[in-house]
Backbone atoms as SQL, in Angstrom:
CREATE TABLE atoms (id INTEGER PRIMARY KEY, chain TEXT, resi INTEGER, resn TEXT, atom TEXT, x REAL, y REAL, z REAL);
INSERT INTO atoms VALUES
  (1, 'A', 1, 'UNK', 'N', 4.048, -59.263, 10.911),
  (2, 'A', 1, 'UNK', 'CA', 5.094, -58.292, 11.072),
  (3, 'A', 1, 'UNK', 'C', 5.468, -57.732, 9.688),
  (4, 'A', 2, 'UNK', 'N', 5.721, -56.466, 9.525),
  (5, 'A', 2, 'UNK', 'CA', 6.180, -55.668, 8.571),
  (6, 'A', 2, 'UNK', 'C', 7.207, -55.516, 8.470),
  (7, 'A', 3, 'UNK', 'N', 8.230, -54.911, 7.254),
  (8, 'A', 3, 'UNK', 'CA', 8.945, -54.435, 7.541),
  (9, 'A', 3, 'UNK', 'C', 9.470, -52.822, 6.141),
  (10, 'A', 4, 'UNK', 'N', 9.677, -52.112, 6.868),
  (11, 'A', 4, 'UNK', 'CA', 10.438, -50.783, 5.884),
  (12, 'A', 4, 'UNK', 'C', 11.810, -50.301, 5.893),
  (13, 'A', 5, 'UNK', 'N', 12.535, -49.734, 5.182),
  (14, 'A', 5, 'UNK', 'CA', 13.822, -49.221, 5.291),
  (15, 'A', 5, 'UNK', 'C', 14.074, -48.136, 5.190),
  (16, 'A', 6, 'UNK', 'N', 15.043, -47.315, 6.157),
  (17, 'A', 6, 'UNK', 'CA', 15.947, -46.818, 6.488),
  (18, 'A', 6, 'UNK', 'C', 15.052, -45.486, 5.181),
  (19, 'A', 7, 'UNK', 'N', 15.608, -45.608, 3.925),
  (20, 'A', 7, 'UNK', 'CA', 15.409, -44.530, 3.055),
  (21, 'A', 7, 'UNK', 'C', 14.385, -44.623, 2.856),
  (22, 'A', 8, 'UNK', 'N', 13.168, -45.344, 3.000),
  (23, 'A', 8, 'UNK', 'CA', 11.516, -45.533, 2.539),
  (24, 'A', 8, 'UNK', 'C', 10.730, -44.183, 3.922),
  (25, 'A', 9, 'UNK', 'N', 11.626, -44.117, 4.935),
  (26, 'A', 9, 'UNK', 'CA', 11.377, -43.378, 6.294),
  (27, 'A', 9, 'UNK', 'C', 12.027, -41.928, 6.138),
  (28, 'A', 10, 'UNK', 'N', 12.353, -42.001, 5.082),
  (29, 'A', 10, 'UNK', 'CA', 13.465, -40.922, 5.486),
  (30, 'A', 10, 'UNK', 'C', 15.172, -40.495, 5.428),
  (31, 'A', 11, 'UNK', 'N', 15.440, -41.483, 5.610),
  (32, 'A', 11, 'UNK', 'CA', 16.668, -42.271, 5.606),
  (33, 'A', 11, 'UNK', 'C', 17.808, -42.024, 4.651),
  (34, 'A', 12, 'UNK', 'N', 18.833, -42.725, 4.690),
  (35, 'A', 12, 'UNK', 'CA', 20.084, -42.379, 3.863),
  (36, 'A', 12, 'UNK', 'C', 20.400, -43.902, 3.258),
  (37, 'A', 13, 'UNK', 'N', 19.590, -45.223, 4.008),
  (38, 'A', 13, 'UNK', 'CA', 19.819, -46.668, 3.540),
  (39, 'A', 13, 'UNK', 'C', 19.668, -47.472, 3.352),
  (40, 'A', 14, 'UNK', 'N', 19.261, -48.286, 3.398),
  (41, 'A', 14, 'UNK', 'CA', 18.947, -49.586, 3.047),
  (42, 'A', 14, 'UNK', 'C', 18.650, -50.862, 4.348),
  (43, 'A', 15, 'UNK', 'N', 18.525, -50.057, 5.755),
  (44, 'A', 15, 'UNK', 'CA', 18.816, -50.591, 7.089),
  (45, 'A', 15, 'UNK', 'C', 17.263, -51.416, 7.160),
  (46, 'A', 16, 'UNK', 'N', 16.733, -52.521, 7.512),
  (47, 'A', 16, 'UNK', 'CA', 15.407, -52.739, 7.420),
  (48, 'A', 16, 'UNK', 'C', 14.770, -52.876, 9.294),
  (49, 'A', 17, 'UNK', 'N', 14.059, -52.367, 9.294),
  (50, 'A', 17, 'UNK', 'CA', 12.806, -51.805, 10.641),
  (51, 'A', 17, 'UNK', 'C', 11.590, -52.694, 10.614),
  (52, 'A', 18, 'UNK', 'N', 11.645, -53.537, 11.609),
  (53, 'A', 18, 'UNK', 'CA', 10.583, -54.700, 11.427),
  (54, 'A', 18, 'UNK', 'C', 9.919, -54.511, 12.767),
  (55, 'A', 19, 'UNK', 'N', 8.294, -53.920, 12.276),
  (56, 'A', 19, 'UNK', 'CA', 7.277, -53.965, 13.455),
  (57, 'A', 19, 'UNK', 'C', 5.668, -54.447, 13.326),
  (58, 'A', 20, 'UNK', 'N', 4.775, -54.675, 13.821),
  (59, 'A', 20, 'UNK', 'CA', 3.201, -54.819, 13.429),
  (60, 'A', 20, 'UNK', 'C', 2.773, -53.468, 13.361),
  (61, 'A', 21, 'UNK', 'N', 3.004, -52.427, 13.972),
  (62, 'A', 21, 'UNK', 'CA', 2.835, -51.544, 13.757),
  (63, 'A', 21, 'UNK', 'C', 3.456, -50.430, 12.958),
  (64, 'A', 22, 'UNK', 'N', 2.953, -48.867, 12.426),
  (65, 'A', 22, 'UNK', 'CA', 3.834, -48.388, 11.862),
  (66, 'A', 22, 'UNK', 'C', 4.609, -47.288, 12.770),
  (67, 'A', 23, 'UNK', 'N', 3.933, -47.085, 14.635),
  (68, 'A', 23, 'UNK', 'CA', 4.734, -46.288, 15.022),
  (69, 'A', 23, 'UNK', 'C', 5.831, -47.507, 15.568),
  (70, 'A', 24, 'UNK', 'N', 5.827, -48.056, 15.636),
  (71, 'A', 24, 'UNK', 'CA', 7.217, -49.556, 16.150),
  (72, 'A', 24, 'UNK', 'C', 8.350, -49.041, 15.204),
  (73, 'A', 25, 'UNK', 'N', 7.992, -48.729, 13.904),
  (74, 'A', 25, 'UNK', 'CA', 8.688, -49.003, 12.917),
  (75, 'A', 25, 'UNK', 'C', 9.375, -47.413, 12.980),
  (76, 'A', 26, 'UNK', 'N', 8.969, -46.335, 12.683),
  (77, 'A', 26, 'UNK', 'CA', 9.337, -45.365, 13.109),
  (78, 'A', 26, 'UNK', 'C', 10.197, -44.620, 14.313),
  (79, 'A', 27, 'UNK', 'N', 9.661, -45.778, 15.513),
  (80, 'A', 27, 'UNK', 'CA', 10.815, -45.536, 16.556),
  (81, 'A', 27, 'UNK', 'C', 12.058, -46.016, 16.255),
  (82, 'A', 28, 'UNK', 'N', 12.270, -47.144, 15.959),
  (83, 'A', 28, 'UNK', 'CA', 13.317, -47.833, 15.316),
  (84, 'A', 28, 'UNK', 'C', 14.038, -47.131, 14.116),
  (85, 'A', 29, 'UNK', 'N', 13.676, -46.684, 13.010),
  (86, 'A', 29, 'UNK', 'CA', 14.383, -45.739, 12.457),
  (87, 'A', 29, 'UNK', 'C', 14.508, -44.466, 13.055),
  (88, 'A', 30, 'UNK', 'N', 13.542, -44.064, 14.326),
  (89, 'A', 30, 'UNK', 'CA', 14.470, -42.590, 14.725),
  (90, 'A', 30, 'UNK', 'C', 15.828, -42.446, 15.371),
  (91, 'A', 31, 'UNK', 'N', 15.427, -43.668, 15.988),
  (92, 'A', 31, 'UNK', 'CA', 16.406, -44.547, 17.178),
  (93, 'A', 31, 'UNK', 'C', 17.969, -44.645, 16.052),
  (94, 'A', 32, 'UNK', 'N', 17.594, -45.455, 14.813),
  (95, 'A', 32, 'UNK', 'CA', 19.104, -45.340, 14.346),
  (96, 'A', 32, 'UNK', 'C', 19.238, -44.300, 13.724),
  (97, 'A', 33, 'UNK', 'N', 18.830, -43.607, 13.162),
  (98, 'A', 33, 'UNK', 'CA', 18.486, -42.009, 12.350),
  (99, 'A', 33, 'UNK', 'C', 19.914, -40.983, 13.722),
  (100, 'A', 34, 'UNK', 'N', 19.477, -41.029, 14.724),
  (101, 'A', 34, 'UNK', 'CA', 20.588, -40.364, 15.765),
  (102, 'A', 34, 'UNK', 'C', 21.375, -41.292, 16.520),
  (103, 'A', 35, 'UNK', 'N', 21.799, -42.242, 16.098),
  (104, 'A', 35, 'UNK', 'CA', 22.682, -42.876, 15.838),
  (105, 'A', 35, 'UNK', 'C', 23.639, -42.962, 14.645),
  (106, 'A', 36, 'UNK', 'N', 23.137, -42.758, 13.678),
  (107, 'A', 36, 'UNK', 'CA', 23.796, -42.496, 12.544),
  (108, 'A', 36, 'UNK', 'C', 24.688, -41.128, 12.683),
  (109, 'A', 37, 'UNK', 'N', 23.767, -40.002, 12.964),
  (110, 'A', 37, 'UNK', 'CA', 24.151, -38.750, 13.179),
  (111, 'A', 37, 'UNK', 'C', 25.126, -38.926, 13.960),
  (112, 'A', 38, 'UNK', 'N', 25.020, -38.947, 15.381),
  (113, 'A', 38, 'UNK', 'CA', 26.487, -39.007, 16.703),
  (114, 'A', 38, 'UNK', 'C', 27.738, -39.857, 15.882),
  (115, 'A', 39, 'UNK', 'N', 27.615, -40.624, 15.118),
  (116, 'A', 39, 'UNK', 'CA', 28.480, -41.311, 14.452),
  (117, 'A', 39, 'UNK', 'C', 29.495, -40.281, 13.243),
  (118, 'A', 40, 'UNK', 'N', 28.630, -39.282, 12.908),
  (119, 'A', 40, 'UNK', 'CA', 28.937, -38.450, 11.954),
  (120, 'A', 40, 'UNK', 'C', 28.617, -39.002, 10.401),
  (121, 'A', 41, 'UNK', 'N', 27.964, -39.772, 10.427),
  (122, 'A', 41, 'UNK', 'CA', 27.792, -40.327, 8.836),
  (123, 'A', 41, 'UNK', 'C', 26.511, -39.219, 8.327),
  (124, 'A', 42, 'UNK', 'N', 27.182, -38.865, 7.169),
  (125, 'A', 42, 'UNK', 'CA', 27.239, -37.397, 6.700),
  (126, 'A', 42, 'UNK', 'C', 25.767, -37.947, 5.971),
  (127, 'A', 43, 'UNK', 'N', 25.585, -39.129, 4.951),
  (128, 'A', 43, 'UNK', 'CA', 24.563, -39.305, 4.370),
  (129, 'A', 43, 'UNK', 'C', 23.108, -39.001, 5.044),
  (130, 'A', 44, 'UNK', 'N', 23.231, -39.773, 6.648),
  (131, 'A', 44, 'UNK', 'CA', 22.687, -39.666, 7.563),
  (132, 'A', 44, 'UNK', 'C', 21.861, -38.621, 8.159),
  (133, 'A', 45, 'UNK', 'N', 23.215, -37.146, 7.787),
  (134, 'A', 45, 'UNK', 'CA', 23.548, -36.094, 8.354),
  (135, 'A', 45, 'UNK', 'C', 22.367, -34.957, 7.189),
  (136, 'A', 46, 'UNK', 'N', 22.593, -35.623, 6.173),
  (137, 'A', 46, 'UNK', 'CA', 21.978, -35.041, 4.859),
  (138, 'A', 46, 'UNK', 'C', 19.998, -35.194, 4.910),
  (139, 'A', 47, 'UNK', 'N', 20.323, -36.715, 5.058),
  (140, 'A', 47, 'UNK', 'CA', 18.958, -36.913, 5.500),
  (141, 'A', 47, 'UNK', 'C', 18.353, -35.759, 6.360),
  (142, 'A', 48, 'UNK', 'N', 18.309, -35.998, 7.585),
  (143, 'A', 48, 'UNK', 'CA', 18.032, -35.628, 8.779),
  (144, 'A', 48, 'UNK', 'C', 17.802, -33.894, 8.212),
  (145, 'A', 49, 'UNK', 'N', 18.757, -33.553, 7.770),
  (146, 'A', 49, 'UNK', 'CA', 18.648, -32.087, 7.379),
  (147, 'A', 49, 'UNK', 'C', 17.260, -31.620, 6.339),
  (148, 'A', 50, 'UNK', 'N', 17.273, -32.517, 5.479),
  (149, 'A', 50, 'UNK', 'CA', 15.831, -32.594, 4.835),
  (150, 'A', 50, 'UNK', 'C', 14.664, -32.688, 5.412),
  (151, 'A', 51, 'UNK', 'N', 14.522, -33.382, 6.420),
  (152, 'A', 51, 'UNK', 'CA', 14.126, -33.974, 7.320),
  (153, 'A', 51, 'UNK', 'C', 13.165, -32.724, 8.323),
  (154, 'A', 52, 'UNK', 'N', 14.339, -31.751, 8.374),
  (155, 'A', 52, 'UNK', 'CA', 13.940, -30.877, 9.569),
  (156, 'A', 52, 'UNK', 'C', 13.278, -29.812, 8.544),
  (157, 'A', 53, 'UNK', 'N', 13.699, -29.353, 7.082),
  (158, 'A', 53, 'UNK', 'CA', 13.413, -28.839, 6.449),
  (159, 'A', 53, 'UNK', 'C', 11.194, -28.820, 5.982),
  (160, 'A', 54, 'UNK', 'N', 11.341, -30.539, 6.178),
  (161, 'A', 54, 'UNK', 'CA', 9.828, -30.763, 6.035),
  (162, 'A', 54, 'UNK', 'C', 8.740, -30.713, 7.162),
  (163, 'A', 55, 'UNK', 'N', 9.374, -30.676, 8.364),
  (164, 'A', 55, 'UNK', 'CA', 8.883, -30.481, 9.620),
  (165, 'A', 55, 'UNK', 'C', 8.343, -29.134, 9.615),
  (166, 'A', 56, 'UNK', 'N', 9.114, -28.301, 9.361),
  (167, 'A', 56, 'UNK', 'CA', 8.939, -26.947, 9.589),
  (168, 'A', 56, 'UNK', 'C', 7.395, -26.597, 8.905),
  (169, 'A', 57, 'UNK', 'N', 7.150, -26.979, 8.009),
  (170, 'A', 57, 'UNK', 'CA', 5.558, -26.956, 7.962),
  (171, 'A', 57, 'UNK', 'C', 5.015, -28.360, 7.639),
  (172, 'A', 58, 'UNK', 'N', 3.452, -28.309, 8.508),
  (173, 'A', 58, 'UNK', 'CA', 3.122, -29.119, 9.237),
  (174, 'A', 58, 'UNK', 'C', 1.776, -29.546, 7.704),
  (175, 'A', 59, 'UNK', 'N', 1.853, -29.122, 6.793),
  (176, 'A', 59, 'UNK', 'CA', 0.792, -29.800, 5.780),
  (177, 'A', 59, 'UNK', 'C', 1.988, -30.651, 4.985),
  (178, 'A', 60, 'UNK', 'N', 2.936, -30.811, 4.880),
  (179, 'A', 60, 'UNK', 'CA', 4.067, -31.224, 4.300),
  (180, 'A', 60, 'UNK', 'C', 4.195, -32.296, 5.421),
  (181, 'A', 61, 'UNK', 'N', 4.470, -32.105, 6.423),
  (182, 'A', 61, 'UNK', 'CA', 4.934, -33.364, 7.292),
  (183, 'A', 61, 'UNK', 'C', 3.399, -34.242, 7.125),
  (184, 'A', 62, 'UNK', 'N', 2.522, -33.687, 7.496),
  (185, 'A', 62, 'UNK', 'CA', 1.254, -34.450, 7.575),
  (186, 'A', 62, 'UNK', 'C', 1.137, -35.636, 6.103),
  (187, 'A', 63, 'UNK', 'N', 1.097, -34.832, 5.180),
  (188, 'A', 63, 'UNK', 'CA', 1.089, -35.794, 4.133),
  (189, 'A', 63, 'UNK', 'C', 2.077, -36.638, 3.786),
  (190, 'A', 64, 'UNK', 'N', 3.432, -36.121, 4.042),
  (191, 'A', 64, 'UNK', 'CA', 4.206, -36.797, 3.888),
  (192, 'A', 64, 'UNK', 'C', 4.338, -38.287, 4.952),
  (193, 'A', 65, 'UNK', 'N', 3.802, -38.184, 6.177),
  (194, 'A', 65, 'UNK', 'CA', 3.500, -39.641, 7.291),
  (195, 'A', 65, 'UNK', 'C', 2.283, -39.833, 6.716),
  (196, 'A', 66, 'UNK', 'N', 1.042, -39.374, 6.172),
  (197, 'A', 66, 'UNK', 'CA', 0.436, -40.396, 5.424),
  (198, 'A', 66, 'UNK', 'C', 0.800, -41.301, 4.841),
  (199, 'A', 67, 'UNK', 'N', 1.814, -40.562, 3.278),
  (200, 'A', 67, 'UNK', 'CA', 2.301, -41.026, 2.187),
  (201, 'A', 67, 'UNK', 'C', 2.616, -42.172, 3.321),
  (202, 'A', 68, 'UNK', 'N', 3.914, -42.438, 3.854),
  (203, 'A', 68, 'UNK', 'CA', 4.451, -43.691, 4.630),
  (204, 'A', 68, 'UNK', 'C', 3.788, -44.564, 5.332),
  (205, 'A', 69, 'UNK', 'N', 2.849, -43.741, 5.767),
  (206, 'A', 69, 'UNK', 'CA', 1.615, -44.882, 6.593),
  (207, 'A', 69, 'UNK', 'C', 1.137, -46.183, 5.862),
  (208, 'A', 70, 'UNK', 'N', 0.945, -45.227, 4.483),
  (209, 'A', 70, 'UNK', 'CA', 0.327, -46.368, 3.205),
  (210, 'A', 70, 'UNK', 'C', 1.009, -47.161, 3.008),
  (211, 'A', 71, 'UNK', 'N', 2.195, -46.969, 2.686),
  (212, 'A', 71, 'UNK', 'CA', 3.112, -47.964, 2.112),
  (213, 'A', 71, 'UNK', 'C', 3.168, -48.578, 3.412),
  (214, 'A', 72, 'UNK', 'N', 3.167, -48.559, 4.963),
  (215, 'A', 72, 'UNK', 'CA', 3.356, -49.528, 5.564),
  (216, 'A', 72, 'UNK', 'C', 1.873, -50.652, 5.634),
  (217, 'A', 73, 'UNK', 'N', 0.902, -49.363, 5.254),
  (218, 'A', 73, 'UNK', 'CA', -0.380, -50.136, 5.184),
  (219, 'A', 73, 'UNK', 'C', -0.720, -51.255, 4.213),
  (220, 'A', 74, 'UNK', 'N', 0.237, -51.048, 3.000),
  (221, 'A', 74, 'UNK', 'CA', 0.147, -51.915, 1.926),
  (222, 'A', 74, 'UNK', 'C', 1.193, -53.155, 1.883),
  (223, 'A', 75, 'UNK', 'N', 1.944, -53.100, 3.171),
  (224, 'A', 75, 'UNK', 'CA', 2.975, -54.139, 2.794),
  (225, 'A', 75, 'UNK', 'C', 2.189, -55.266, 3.788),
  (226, 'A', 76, 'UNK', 'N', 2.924, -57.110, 3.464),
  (227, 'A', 76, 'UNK', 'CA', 2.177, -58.195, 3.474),
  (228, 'A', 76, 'UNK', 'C', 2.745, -58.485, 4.490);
């Protein structure tokens, strides 16, 4: 089992996401990612906004879930 955090995903924190896989791990931070948001926690709020900013083109998102893939690929 792995695990990543909260800001390593994307994130605004320090929250840790423990899966064997790296989409496990990703549901789990989307899962609190809009949770954070409905809550109104603005850091959260900041994230997420970046967030949608990198979506919008798709060679940017692509590399950027590589980039994260690795690091989940490299952890013990």
């Amino acid at each position: 089992m792995k695990m990543m955090k909260c800001h390593e995903l994307g994130g605004a924190c320090d929250r840790e996401f423990f899966g064997d896989t790296f989409e496990e791990i990703a549901k789990q931070s989307k899962e609190h990612g809009m949770e954070m948001i409905n809550l109104g926690d603005k850091d959260h709020i900041n994230a997420m906004d970046k967030m949608g900013k990198l979506i919008k083109d798709s060679k940017n998102l692509d590399k950027w879930m590589d980039e994260r893939k690795e690091i989940f690929n490299i952890r013990k």
